[in-house]
Backbone bond lengths (Angstrom), bond angles and torsions (degrees), N, CA, C in turn:
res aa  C-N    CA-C-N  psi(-1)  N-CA   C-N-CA  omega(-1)  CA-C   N-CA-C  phi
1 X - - - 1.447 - - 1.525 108.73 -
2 X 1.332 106.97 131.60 2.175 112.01 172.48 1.099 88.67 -118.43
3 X 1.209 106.94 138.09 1.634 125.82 166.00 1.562 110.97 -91.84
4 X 1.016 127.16 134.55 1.633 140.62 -171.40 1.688 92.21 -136.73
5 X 1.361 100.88 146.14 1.677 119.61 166.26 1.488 127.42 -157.84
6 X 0.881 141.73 131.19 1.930 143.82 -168.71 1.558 105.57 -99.41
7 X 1.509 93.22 90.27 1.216 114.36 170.06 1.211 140.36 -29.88
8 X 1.332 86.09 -56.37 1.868 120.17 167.38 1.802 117.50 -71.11
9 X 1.380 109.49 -6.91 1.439 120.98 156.78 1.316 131.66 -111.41
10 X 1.403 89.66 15.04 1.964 93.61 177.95 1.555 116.58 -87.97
11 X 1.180 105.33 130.29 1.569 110.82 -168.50 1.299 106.46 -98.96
12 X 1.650 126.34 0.99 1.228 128.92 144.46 1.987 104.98 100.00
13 X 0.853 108.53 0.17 1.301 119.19 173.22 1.700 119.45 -29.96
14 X 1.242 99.25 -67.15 1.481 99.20 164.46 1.959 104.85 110.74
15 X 1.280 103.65 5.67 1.184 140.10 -166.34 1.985 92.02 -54.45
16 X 1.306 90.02 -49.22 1.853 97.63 -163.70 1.235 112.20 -91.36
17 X 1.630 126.15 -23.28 1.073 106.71 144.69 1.390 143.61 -80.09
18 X 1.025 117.31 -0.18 1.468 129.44 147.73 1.105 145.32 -71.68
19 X 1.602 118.42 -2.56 1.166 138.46 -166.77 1.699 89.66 -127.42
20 X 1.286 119.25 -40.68 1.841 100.60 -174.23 1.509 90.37 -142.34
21 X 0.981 119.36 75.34 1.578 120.02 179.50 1.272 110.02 -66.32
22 X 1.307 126.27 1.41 1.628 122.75 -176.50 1.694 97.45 -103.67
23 X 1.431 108.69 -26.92 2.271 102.10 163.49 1.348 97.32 -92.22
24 X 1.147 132.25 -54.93 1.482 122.65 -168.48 1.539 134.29 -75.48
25 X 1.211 105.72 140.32 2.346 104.86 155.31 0.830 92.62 -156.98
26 X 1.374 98.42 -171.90 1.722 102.58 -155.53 2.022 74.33 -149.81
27 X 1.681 92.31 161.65 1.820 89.36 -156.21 1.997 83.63 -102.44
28 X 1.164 88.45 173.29 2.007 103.79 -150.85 1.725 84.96 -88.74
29 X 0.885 149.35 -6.47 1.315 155.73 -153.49 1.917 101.86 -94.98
30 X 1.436 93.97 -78.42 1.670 107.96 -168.48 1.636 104.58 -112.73
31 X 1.576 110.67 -25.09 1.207 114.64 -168.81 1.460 130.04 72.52
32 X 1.205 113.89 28.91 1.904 150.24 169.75 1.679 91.57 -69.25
33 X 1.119 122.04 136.37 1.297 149.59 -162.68 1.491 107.44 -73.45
34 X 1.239 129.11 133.70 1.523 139.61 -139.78 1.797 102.44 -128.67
35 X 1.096 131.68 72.71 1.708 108.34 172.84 1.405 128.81 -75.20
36 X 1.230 89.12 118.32 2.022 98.19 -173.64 1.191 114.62 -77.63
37 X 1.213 119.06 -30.74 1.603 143.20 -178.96 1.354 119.04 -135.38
38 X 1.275 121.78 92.58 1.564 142.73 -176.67 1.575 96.04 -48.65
39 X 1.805 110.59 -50.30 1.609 120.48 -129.45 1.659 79.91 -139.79
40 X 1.577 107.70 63.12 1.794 96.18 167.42 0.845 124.90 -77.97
41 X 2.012 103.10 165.28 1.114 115.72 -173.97 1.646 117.85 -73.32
42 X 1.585 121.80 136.89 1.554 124.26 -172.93 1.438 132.49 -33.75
43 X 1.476 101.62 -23.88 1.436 117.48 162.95 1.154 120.57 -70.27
44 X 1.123 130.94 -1.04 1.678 138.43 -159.51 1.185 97.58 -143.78
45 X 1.934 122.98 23.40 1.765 107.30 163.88 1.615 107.24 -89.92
46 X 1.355 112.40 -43.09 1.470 105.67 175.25 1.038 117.00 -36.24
47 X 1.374 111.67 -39.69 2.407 117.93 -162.58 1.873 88.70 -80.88
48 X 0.991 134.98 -24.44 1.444 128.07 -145.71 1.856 92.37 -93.32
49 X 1.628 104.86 -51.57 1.075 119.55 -155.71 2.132 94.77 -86.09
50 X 0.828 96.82 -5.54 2.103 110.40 169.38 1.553 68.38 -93.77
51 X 1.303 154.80 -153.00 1.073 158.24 -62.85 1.286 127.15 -105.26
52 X 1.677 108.78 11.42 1.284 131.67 155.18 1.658 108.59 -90.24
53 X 1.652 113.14 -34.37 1.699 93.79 172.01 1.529 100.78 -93.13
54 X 1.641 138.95 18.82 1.049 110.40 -172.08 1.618 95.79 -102.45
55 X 1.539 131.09 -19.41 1.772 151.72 -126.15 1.965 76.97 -89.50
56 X 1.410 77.55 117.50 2.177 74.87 170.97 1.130 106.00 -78.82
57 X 1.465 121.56 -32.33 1.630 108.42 -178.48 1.593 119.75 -75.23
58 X 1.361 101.22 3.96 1.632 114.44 -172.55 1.534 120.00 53.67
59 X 1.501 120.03 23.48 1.821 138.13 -177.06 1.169 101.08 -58.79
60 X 1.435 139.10 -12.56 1.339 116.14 -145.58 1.572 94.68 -118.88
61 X 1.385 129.76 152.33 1.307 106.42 167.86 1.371 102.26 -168.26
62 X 1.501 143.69 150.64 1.426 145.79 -130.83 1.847 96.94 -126.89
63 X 0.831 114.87 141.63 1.725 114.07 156.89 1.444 102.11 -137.48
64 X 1.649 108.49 164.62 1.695 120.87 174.18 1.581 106.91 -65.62
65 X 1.002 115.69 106.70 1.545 114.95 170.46 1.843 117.61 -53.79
66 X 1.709 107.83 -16.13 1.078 99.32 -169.01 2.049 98.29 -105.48
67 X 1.589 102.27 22.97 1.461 99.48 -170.68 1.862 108.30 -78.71
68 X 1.220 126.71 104.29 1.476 111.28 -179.82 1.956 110.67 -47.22
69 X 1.372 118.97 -29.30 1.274 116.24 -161.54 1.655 100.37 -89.45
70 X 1.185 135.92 31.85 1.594 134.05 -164.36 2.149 80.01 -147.14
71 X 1.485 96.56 139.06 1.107 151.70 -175.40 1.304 118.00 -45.38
């Protein structure tokens, strides 16, 4: 799993770090969404994938880390 998020669409909620605080923060400034862990650890897909359907601005979004055709 890679975690990807649109910075520039974060409405700052705080939603994702609250749901997987070990991938997420949010920066002390505006409070725009922080990834600590691009490439988390497997224990932390349930919390990631709760805070991709929880993100109101919907910024957050998962790909297969092991996909050769992804970026």
């Amino acid at each position: 799993m890679k975690v990807r998020v649109d910075e520039d669409a974060c409405v700052a909620s705080g939603m994702c770090a609250y749901l997987a605080p070990a991938v997420f923060d949010q920066r002390e400034d505006d409070g725009v969404v922080v990834v600590l862990h691009e490439v988390p650890d497997e224990g932390q897909y349930e919390a990631v994938q709760d805070a991709v359907r929880n993100c109101p601005a919907r910024v957050i979004s998962v790909e297969d880390a092991d996909d050769p055709t992804e970026g």
